[in-house]
C-alpha positions as CSV (number, residue, x, y, z in Angstrom):
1,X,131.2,214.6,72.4
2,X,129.6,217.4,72.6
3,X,128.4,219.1,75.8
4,X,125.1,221.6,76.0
5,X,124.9,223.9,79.3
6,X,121.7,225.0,80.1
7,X,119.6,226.2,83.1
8,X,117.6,223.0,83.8
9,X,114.2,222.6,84.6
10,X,111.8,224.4,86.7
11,X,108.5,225.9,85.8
12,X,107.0,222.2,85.2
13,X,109.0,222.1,81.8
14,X,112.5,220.2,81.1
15,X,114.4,223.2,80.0
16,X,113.2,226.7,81.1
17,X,115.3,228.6,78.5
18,X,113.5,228.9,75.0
19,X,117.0,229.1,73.3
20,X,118.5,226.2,75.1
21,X,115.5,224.3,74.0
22,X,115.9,225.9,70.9
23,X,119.9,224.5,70.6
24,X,118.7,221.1,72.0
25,X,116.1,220.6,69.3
26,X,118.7,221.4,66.4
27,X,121.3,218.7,68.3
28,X,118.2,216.2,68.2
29,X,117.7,217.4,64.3
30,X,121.3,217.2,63.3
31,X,121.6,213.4,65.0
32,X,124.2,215.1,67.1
33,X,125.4,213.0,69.9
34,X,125.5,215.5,73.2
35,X,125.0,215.4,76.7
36,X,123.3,218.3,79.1
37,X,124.7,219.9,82.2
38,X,123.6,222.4,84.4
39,X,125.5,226.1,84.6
40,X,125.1,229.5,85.3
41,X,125.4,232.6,82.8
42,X,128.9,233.6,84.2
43,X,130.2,230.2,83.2
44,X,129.7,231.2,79.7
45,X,132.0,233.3,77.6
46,X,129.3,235.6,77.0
47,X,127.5,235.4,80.1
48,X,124.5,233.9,78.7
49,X,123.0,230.3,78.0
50,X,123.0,228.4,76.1
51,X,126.9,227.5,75.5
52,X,128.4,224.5,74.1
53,X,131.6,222.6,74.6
54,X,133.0,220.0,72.1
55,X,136.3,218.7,72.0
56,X,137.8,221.8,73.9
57,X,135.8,224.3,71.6
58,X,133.4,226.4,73.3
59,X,130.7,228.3,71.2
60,X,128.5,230.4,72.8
61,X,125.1,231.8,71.6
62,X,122.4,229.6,70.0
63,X,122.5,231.0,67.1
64,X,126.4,230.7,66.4
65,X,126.0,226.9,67.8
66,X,123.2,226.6,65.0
């Protein structure tokens, strides 16, 4: 399964990264099955969010997830 780390909410809208919301609405569009946690840019192998995990892969940058 594949796991999408994002900021969360805040700013009354559910994501408050345009490029996490970005890679979520591809995931919805692709019929991807995924789940969403919470992290911070240093978790990420490029510092930045959004990242994915799936099946031990991680991919970082929306536009290399895409």
């Amino acid at each position: 399964m594949i796991t999408l780390f994002g900021f969360g909410t805040g700013f009354g809208l559910p994501e408050i990264s345009p490029f996490v919301t970005k890679t979520e609405v591809q995931l919805k569009m692709a019929g991807l099955a995924y789940t969403k946690e919470k992290a911070m840019p240093p978790a990420s192998p490029k510092g930045q969010l959004p990242f994915i995990s799936d099946d031990g892969e991680t991919i970082a940058d929306s536009t290399f997830i895409r």
